[in-house]
VOPAGU-2260 file (C-alpha; in pm, 1 decimal, decimal comma):
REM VOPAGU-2260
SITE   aa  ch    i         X         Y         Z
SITE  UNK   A    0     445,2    2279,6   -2477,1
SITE  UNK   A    1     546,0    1935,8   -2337,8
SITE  UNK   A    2     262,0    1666,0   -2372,6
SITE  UNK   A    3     148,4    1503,0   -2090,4
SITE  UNK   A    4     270,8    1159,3   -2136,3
SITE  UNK   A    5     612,2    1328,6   -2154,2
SITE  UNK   A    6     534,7    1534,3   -1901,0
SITE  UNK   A    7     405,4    1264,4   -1664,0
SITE  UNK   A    8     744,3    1014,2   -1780,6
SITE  UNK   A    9     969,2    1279,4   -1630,9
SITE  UNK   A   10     793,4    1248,7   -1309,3
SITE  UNK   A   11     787,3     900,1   -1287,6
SITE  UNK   A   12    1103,5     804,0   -1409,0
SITE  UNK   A   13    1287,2     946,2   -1114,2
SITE  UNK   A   14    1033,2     839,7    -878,0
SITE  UNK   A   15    1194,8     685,5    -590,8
SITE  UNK   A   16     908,7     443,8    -346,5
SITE  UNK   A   17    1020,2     483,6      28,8
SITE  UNK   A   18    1227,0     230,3     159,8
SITE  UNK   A   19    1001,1     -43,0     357,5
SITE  UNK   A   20     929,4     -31,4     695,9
SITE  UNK   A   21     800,8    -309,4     993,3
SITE  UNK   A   22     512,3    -234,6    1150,3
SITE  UNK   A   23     286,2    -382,6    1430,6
SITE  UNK   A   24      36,5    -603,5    1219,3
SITE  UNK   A   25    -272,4    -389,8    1342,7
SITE  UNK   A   26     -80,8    -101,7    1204,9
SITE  UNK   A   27      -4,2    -273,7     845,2
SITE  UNK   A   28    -400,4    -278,2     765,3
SITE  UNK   A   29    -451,7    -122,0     412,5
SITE  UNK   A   30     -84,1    -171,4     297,6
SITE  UNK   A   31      88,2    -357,4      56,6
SITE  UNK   A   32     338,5    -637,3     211,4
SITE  UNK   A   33     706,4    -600,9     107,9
SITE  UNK   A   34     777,5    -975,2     233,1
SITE  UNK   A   35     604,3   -1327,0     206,2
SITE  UNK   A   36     540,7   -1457,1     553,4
SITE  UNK   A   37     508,3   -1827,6     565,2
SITE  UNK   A   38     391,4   -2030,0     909,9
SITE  UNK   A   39     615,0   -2163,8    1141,7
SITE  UNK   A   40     328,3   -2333,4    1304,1
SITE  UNK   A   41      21,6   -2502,8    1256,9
SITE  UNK   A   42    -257,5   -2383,0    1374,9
SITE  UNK   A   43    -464,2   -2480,0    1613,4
SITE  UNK   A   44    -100,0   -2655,5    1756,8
SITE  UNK   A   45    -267,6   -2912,3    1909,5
SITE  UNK   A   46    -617,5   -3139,2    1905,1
SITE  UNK   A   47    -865,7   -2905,7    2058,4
SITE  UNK   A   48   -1242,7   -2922,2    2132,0
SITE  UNK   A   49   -1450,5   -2660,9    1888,3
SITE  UNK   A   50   -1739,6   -2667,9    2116,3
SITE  UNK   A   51   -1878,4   -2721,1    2514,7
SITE  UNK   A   52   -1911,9   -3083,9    2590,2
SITE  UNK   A   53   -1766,7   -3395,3    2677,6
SITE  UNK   A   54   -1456,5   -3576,8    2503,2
SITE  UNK   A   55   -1507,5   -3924,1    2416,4
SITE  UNK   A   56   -1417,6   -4205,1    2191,0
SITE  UNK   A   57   -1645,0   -4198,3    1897,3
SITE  UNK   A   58   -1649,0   -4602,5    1923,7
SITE  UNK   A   59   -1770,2   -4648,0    2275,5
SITE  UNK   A   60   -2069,4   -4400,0    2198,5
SITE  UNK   A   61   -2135,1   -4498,0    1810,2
SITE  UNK   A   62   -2471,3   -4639,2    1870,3
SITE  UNK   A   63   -2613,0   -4381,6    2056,7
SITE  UNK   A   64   -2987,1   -4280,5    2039,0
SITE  UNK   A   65   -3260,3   -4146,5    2227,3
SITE  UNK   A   66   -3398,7   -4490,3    2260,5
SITE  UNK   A   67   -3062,3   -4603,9    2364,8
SITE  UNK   A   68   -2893,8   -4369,6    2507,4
SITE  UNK   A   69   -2464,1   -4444,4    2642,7
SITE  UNK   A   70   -2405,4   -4406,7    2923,7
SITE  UNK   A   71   -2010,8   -4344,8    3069,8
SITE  UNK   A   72   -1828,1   -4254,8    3367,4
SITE  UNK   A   73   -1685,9   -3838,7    3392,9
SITE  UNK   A   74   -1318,8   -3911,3    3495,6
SITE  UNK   A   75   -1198,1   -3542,9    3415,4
SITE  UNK   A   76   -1252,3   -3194,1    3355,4
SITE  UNK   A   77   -1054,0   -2982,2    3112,4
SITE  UNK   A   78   -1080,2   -2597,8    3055,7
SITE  UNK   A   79    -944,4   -2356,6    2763,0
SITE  UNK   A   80    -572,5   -2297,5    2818,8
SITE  UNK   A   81    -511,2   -2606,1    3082,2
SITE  UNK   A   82    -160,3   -2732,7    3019,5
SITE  UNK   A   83    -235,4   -3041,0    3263,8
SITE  UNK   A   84    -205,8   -3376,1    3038,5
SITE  UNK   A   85    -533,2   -3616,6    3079,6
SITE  UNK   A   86    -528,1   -3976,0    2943,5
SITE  UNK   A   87    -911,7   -4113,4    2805,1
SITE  UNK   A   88    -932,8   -4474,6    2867,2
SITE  UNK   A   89   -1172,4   -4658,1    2715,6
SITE  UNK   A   90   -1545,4   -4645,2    2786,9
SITE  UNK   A   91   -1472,6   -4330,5    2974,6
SITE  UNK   A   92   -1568,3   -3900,2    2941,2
SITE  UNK   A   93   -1369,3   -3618,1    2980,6
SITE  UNK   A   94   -1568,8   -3271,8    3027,5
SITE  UNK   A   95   -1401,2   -3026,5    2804,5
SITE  UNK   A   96   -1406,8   -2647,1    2718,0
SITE  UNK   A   97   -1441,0   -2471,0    2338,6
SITE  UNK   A   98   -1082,7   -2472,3    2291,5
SITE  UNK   A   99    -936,7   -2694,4    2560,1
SITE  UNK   A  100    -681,6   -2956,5    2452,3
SITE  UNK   A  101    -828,6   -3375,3    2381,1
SITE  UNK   A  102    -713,3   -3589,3    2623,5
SITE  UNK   A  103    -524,6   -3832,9    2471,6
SITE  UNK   A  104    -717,5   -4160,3    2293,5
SITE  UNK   A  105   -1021,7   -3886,6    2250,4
SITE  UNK   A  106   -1130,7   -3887,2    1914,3
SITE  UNK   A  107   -1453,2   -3663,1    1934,1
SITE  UNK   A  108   -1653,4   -3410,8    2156,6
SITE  UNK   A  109   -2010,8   -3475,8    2228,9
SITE  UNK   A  110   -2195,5   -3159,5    2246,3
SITE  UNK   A  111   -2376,2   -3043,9    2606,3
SITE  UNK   A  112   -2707,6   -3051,8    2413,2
SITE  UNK   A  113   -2685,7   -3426,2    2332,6
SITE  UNK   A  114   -2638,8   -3538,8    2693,9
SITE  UNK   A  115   -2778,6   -3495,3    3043,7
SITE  UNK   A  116   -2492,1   -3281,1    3141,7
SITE  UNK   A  117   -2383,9   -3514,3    3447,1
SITE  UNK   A  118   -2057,4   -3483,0    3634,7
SITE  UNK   A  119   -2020,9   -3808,0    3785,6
SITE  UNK   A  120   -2210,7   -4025,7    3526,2
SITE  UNK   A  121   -2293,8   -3897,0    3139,6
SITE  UNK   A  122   -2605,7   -4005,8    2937,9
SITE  UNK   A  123   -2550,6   -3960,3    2564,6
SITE  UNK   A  124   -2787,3   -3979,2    2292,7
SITE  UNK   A  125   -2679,1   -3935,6    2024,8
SITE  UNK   A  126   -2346,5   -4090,5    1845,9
SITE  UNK   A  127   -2036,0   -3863,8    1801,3
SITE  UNK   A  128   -1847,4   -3940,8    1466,4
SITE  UNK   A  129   -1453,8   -3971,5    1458,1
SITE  UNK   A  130   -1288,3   -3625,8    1449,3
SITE  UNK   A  131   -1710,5   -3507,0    1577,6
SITE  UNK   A  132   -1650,1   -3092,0    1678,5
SITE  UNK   A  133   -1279,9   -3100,1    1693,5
SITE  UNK   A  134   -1035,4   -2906,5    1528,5
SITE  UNK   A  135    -736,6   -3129,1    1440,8
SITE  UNK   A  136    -374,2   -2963,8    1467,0
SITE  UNK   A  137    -293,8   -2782,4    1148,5
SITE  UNK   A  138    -678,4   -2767,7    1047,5
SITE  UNK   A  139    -700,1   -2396,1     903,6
SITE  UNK   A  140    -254,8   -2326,2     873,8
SITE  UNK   A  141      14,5   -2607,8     808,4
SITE  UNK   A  142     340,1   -2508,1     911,4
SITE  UNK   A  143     477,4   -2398,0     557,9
SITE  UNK   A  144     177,4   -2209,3     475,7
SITE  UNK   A  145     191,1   -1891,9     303,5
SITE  UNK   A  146      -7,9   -1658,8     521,2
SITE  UNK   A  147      88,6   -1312,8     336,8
SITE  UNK   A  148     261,6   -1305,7      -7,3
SITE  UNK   A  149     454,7   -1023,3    -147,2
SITE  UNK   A  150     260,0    -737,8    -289,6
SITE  UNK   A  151     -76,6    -872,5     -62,1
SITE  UNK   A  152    -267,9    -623,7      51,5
SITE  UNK   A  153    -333,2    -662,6     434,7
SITE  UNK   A  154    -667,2    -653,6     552,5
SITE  UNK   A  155    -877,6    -811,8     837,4
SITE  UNK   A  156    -778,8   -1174,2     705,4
SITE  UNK   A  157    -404,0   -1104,0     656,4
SITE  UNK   A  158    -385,9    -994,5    1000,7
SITE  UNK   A  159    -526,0   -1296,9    1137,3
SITE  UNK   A  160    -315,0   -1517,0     898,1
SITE  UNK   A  161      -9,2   -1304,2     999,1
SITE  UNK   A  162     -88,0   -1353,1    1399,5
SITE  UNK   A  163    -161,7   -1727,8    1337,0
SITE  UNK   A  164     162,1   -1761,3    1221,6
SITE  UNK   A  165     327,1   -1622,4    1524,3
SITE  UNK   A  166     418,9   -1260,9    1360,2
SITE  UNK   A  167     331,3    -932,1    1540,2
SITE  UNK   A  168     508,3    -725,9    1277,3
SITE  UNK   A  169     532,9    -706,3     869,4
SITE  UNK   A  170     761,7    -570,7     649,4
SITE  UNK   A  171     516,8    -309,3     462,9
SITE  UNK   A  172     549,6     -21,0     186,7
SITE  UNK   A  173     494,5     272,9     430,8
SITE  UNK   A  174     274,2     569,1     317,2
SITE  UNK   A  175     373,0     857,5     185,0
SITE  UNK   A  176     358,1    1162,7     329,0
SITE  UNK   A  177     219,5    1471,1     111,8
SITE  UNK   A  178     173,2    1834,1     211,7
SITE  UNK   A  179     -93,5    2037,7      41,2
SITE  UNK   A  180     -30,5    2409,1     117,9
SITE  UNK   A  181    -185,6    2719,4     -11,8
SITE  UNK   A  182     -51,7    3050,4     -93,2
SITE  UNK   A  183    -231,1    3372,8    -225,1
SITE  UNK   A  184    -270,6    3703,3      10,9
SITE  UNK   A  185    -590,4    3647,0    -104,1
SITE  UNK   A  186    -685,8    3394,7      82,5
SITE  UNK   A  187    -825,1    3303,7     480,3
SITE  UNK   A  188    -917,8    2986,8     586,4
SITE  UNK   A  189   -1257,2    2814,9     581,4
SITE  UNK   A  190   -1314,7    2914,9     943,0
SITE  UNK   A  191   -1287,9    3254,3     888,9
SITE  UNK   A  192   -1550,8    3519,6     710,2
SITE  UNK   A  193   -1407,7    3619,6     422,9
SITE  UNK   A  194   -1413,0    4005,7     359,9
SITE  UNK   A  195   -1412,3    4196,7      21,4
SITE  UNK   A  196   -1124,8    4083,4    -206,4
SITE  UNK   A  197   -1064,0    3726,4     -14,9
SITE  UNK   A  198   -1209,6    3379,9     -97,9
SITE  UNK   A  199   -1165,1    3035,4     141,3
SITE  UNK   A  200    -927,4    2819,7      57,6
SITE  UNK   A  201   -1081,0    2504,6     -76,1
SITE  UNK   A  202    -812,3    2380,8    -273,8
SITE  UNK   A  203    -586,1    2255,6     -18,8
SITE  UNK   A  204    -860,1    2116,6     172,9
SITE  UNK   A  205    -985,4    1918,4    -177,2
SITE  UNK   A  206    -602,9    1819,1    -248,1
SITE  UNK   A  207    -562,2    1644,8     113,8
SITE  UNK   A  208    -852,2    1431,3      82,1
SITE  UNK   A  209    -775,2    1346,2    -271,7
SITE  UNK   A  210    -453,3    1259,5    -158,5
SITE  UNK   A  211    -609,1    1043,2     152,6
SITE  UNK   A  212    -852,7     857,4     -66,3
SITE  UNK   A  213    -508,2     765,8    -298,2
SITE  UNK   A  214    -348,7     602,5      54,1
SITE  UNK   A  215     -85,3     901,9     182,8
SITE  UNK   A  216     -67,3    1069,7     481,7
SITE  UNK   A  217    -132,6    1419,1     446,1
SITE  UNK   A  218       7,4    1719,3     611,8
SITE  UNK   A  219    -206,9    2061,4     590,9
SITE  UNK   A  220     -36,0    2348,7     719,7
SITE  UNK   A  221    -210,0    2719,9     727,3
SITE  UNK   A  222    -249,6    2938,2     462,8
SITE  UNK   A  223      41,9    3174,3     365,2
SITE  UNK   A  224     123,0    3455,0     140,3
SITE  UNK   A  225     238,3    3500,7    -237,2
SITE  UNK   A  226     519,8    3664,0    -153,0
SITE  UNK   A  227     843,0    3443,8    -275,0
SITE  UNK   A  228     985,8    3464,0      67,8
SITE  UNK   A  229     691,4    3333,1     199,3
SITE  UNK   A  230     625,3    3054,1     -82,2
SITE  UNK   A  231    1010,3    2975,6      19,0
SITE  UNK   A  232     961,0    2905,0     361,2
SITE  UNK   A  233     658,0    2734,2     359,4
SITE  UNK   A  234     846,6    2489,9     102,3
SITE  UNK   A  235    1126,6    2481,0     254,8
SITE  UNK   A  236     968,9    2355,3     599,3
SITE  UNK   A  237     756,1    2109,5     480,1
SITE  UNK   A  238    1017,9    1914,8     220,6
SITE  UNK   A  239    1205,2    1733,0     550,1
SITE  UNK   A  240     863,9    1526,5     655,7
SITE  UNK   A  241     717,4    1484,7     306,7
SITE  UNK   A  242     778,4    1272,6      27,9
SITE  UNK   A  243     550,4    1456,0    -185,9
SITE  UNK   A  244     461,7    1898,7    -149,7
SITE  UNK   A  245     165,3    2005,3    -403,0
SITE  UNK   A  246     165,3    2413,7    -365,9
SITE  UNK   A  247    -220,1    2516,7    -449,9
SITE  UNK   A  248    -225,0    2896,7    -609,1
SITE  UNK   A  249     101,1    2860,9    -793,2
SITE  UNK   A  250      -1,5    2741,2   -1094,8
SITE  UNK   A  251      14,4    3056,7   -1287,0
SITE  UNK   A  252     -12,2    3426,0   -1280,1
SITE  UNK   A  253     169,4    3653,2   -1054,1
SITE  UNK   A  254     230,4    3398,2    -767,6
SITE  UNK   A  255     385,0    3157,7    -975,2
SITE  UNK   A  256     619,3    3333,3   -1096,3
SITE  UNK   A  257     686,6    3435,5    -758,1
SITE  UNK   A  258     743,0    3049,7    -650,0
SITE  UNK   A  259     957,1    3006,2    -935,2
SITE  UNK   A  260    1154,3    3284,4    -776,1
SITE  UNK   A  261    1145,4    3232,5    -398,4
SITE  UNK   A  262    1221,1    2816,6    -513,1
SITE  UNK   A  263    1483,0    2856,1    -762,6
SITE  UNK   A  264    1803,5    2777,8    -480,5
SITE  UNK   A  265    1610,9    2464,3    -371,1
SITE  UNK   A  266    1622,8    2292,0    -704,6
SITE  UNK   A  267    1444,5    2458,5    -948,8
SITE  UNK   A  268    1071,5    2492,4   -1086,6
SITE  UNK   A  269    1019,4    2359,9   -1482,2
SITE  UNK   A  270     810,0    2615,1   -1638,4
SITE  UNK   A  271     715,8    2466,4   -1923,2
SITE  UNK   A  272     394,9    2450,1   -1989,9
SITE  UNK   A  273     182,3    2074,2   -2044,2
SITE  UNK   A  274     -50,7    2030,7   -2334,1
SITE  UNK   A  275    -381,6    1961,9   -2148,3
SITE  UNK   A  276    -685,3    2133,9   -2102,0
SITE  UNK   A  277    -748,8    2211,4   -1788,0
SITE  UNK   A  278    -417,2    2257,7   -1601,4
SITE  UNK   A  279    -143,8    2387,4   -1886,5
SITE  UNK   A  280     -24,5    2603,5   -1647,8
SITE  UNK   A  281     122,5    2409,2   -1380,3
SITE  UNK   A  282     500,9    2348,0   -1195,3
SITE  UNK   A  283     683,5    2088,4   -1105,1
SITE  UNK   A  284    1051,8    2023,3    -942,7
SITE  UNK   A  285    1222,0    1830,3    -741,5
SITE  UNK   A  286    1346,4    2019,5    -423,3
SITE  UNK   A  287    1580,0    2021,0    -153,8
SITE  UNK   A  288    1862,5    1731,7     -59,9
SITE  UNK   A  289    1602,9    1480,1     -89,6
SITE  UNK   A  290    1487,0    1612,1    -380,1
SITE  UNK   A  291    1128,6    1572,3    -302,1
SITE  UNK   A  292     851,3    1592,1    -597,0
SITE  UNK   A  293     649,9    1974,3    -574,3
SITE  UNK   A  294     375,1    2085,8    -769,8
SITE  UNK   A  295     264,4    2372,7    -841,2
SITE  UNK   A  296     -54,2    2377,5    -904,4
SITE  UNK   A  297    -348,1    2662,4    -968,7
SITE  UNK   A  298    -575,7    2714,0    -684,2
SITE  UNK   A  299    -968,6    2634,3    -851,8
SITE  UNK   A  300   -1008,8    2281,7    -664,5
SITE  UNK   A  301   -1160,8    2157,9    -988,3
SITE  UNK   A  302    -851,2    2183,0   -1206,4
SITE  UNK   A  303    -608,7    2105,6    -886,0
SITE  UNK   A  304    -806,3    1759,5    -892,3
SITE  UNK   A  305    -760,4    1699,6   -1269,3
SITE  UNK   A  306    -376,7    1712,1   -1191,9
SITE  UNK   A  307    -427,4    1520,3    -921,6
SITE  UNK   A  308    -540,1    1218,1   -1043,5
SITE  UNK   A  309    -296,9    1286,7   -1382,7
SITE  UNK   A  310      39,3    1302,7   -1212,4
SITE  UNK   A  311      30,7    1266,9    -828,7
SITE  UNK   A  312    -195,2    1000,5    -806,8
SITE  UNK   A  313      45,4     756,0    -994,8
SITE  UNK   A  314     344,9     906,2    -725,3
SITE  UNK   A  315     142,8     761,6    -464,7
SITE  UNK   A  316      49,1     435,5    -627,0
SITE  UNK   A  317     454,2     378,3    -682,1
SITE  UNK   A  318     496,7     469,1    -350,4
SITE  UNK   A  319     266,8     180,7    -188,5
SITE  UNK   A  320     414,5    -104,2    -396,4
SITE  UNK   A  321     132,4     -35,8    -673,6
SITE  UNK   A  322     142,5     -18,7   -1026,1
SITE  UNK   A  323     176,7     418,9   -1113,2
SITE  UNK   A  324    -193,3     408,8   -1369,1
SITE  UNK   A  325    -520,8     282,8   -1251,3
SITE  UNK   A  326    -719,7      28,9   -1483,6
SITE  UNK   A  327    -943,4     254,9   -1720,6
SITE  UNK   A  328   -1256,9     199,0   -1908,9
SITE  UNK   A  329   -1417,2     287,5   -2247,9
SITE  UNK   A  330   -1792,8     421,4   -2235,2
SITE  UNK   A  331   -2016,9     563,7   -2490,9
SITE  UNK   A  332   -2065,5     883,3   -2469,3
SITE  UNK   A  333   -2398,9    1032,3   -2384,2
SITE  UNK   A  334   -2310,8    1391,2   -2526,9
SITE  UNK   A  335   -2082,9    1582,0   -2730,7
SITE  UNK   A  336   -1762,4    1654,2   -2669,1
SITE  UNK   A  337   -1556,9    1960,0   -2781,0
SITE  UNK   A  338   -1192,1    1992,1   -2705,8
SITE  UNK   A  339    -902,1    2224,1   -2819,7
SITE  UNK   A  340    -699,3    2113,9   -3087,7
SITE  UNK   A  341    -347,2    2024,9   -2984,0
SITE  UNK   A  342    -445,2    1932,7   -2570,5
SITE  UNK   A  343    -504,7    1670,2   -2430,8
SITE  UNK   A  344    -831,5    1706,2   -2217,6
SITE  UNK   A  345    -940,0    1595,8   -1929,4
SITE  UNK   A  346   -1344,5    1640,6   -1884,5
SITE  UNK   A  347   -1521,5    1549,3   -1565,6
SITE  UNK   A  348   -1768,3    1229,1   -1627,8
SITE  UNK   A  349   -2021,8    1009,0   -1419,3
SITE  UNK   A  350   -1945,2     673,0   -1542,2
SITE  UNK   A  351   -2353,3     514,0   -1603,1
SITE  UNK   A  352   -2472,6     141,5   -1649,8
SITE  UNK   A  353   -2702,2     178,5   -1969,7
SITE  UNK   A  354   -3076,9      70,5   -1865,5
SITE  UNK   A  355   -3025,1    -323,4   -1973,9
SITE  UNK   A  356   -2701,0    -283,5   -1695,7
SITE  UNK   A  357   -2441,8    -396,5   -1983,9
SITE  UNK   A  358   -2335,2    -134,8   -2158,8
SITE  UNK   A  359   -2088,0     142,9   -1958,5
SITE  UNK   A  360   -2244,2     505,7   -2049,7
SITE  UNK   A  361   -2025,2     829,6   -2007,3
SITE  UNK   A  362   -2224,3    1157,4   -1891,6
SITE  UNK   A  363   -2007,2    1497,5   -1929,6
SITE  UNK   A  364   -2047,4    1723,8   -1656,9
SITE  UNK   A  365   -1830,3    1999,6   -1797,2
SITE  UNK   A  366   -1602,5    2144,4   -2064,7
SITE  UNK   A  367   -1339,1    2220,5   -1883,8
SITE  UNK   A  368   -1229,9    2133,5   -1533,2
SITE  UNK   A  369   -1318,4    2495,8   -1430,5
SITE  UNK   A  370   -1614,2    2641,4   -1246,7
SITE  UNK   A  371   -1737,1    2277,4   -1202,2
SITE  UNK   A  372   -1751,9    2299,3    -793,2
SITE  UNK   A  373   -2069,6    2271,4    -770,6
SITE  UNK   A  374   -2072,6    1912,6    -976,7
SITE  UNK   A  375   -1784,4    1764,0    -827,0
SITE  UNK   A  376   -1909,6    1550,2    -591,6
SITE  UNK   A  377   -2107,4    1380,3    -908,0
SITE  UNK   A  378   -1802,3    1319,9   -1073,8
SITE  UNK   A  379   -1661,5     956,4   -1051,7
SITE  UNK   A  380   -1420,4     984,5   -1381,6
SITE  UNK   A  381   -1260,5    1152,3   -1617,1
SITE  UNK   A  382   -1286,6    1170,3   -1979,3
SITE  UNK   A  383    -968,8    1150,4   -2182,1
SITE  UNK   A  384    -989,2    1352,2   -2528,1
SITE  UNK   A  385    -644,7    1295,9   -2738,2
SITE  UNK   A  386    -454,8    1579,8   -2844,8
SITE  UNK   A  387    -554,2    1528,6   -3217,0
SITE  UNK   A  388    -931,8    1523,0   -3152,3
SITE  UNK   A  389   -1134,0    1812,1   -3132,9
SITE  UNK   A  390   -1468,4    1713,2   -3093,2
SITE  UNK   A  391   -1685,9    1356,6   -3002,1
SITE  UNK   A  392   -2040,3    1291,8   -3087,7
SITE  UNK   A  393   -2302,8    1122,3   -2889,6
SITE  UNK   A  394   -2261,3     745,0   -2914,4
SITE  UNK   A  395   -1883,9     770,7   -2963,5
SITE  UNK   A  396   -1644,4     546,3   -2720,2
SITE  UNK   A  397   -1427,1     760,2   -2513,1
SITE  UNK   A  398   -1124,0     624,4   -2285,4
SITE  UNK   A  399   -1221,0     694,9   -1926,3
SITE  UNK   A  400    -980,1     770,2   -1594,6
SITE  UNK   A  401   -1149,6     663,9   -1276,5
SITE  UNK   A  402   -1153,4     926,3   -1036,8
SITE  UNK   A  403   -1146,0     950,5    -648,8
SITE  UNK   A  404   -1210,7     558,7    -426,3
SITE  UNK   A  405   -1289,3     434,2    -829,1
């Protein structure tokens, strides 16, 4: 048997991450940047009023008040988006829009609500100070300004930063694209009754949105037999538009063997078997002229998730610009623990807060990663049991794998 951190080594080290791609900023949401966009503009570009009202110098209306209110001539009206220059002299008002551009020698806006509103004539009663509900050229970007770096992951605020700048389109790491298919003549699909000797397939189904909540696109094509024709050509279609194939159903048994077959011209399937518990019988290759990553994996959803999260997960995190392991935690454990000596296993967990809220707790649900459907959904991690331990006691710290969004 091959352990799995030599297992999971040969996977990664000829992992190759998709070349970057530019995409429309709207489109770049939830990606990692490939390139550090600084400003080539400030922004706002120019003086502009933040709010309804009336430009002014602040020193003609400083002492301002209800009791004595200033009073100035209206010389002007500017709206949002005029390009018409105005000139303020002094002692004079300018009505402006949220947005519009200061006439020049304006050094303030004086909100609606603090004068009569007049059009020929304005009352104001209250003093504006210097700089009063305007945004000043450069205020939130300076030209220079790093609005994305390298390795940023773009979300609502990047976008704005990156359109501020003046860029519609970003350098990203793309997704990747992974295919989930099942074989087995077994099996029908979820829409269909399922008469005596066939089950649903579930596995694929569980496999895509794994593979979704990791960041890929996923790609689920129907159902096809175990036949190694058929395993061949399913493959073999799929390897052009993915940069990732996970076969459900081929991890062992008859139909693997029958994989192995029908994908032995494409590049190859590496039986050997992986030290783990669940999931020691699995396949793996790389395929075709790209020589795309497939799995073979065994078609219970529950063990198909455990190698998920081992050794495709980390494909996809290389893939978007990430780091291939997730950040893991060590919890006491609030049961035993028995594993086989030898494996490394991998034992579905809830990660708990003790009752005070400082301590992290770890709650088996399982003992193996099979006939656990029922629990999945209440499964956030994975417990990791070293090969040379057979059994933990309550109390004991294990090393914990987060699991799914975690």
């Amino acid at each position: 048997m091959r352990t799995v951190t030599d297992h999971l080594s040969r996977i990664l080290d000829v992992a190759v991450r998709p070349a970057p791609v530019r995409v429309a900023i709207t489109d770049a949401q939830g990606l990692r940047s490939a390139e550090e966009v600084v400003a080539a503009r400030p922004l706002p570009v120019f003086d502009q009023a933040a709010i309804d009202g009336y430009a002014v110098r602040s020193v003609d209306v400083a002492g301002a008040t209800d009791a004595s209110p200033v009073t100035v001539p209206v010389v002007g009206e500017i709206a949002a988006g005029s390009r018409q220059p105005l000139r303020l002299q002094p002692g004079q008002a300018v009505r402006v829009a949220a947005g519009a551009p200061l006439p020049t020698l304006a050094d303030a806006v004086a909100p609606l609500g603090w004068t009569d509103g007049g059009t020929a004539r304005l009352t104001i009663r209250r003093g504006v100070p210097s700089a009063g509900f305007v945004r000043r050229v450069g205020e939130d970007v300076q030209s220079g300004d790093v609005a994305v770096r390298e390795g940023d992951v773009v979300g609502s605020a990047q976008v704005a930063m990156l359109a501020a700048a003046g860029r519609d389109k970003l350098l990203v790491h793309p997704r990747p694209r992974v295919s989930v298919v099942s074989v087995g003549d077994e099996l029908v699909e979820v829409s269909r009754s399922a008469s005596s000797g066939q089950v649903a397939d579930v596995c694929s189904h569980a496999v895509v949105a794994a593979a979704r909540e990791a960041g890929a696109e996923t790609n689920r094509p129907r159902t096809v037999g175990g036949s190694a024709a058929e395993i061949r050509g399913a493959v073999e279609d799929l390897l052009p538009a993915s940069e990732i194939v996970v076969v459900c159903g081929a991890g062992g048994g008859t139909t693997a063997a029958e994989a192995r077959s029908g994908l032995a011209d494409l590049g190859g399937i590496d039986d050997t078997r992986v030290a783990m518990h669940p999931g020691s019988a699995q396949g793996y290759g790389r395929l075709g002229p790209d020589a795309v990553p497939v799995f073979l994996f065994p078609s219970h959803p529950a063990t198909a998730l455990v190698l998920f999260e081992v050794f495709v997960r980390p494909l996809i995190r290389l893939a978007l610009g990430q780091e291939p392991m997730r950040r893991t935690w060590t919890a006491r454990l609030t049961s035993p623990i028995v594993s086989p000596a030898g494996r490394r296993s991998y034992i579905p967990a809830r990660l708990l807060r003790s009752d005070g809220g400082g301590e992290l707790l770890a709650q088996p649900l399982g003992v193996s990663g099979t006939h656990l459907l029922a629990v999945l959904s209440e499964v956030n991690a994975l417990a990791v049991i070293d090969e040379d331990v057979t059994e933990m006691t309550v109390g004991e710290h294990v090393e914990l794998v987060p699991r799914g969004r975690n």
